[in-house]
N, C-alpha and C positions, 0 to 999 in steps of 0.2 A: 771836822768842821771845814768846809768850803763856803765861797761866793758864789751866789746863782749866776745865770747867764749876761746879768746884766750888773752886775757887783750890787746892785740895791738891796740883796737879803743876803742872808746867811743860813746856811743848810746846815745842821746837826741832827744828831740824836739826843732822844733824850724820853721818858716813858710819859705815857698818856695822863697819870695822874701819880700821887706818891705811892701808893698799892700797887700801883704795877709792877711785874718784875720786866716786861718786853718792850725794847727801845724801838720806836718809830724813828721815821725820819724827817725831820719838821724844818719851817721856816722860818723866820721873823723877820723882820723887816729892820736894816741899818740905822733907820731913826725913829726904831720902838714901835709896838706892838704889840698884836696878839700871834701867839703861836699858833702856823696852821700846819698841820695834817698833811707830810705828801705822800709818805708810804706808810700806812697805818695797818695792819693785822695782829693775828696773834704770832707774831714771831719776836726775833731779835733781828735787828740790823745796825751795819757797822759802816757807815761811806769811808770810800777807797777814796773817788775823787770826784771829781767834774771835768769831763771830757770838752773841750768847744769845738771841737773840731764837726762833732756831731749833734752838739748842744745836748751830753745823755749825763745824766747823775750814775755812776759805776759802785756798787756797794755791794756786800756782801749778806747773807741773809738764813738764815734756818728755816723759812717759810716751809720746805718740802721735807724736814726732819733733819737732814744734812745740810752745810754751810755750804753754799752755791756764789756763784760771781752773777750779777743782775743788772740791768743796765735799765734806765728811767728817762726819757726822751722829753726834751722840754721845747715851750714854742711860747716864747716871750717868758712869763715868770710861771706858768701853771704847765704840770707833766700832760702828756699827752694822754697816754694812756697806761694801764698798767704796766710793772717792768716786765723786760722780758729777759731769760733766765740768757745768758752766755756761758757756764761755762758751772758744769753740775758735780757737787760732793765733791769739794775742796779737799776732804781727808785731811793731811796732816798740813797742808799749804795753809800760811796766814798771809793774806796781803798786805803789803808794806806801804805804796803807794802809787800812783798815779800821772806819769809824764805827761805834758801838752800834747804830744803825738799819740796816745796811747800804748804806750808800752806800759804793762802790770807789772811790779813786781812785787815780789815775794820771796819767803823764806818757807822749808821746811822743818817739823819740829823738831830738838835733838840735834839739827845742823847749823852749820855756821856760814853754808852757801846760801847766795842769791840767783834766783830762778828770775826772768823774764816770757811773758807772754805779749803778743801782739792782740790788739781788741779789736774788734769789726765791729762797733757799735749799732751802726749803718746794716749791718748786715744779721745783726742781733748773734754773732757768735765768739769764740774767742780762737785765736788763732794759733799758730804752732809755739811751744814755749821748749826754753832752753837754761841753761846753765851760762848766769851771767860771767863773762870774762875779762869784759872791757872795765874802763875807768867807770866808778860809777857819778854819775850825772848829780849827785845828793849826797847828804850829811846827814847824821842820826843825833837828832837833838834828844834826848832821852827818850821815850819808846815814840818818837815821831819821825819824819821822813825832812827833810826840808831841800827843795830844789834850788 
């Protein structure tokens, strides 16, 4: 769950009806509403975060069979247009969270190290990623990230 671009809503998942098994990624509005629809298919998706730097929603998604990094460009409170893929078949990477600047991070499965990626949301790609070394900027509130 994040704030949209303007902290007025709130970005989650959550499935299109109780029969569904595949999480969209919806909105509502801070003082209630209806749920709406920002990235709806047959997939699953999991939001990583919300960029402002480029004003892109960054989530993760099986839309192409494998879990991919995807980024969703927003322009006041509505996406622009569909997302576009940064960063294809995650493999064994889960993403963990989402810094102001854009730095990804993640873990791989079975390990106990932190990976970092730089994002080019602006540029719709994801950029060199490495083996975290430094202090990390965050705390692990039970399976969550907190900055």
């Amino acid at each position: 769950m994040v704030f949209g671009p303007d902290s007025s809503q709130v970005l989650y998942t959550a499935p299109s009806s109780p029969q569904e098994v595949e999480w969209n990624v919806v909105e509502t509005s801070i003082y209630g509403g209806p749920m709406i629809p920002l990235v709806q298919d047959a997939a699953n998706h999991d939001i990583i975060g919300f960029w402002p730097k480029s004003r892109s929603l960054i989530f993760s998604s099986d839309r192409q069979g494998t879990y991919s990094v995807w980024a969703a460009a927003f322009s006041g409170n509505a996406a622009l247009q569909g997302p576009v893929e940064l960063a294809h078949d995650l493999g064994q990477a889960k993403p963990i969270g989402l810094t102001r600047t854009g730095t990804l991070y993640y873990v791989v499965k079975n390990s106990e190290d932190v990976y970092t990626a730089e994002i080019d949301a602006a540029a719709s790609r994801l950029l060199s990623a490495h083996q975290c070394r430094e202090a990390l900027p965050w705390f692990v509130l039970g399976s969550f990230l907190v900055a």
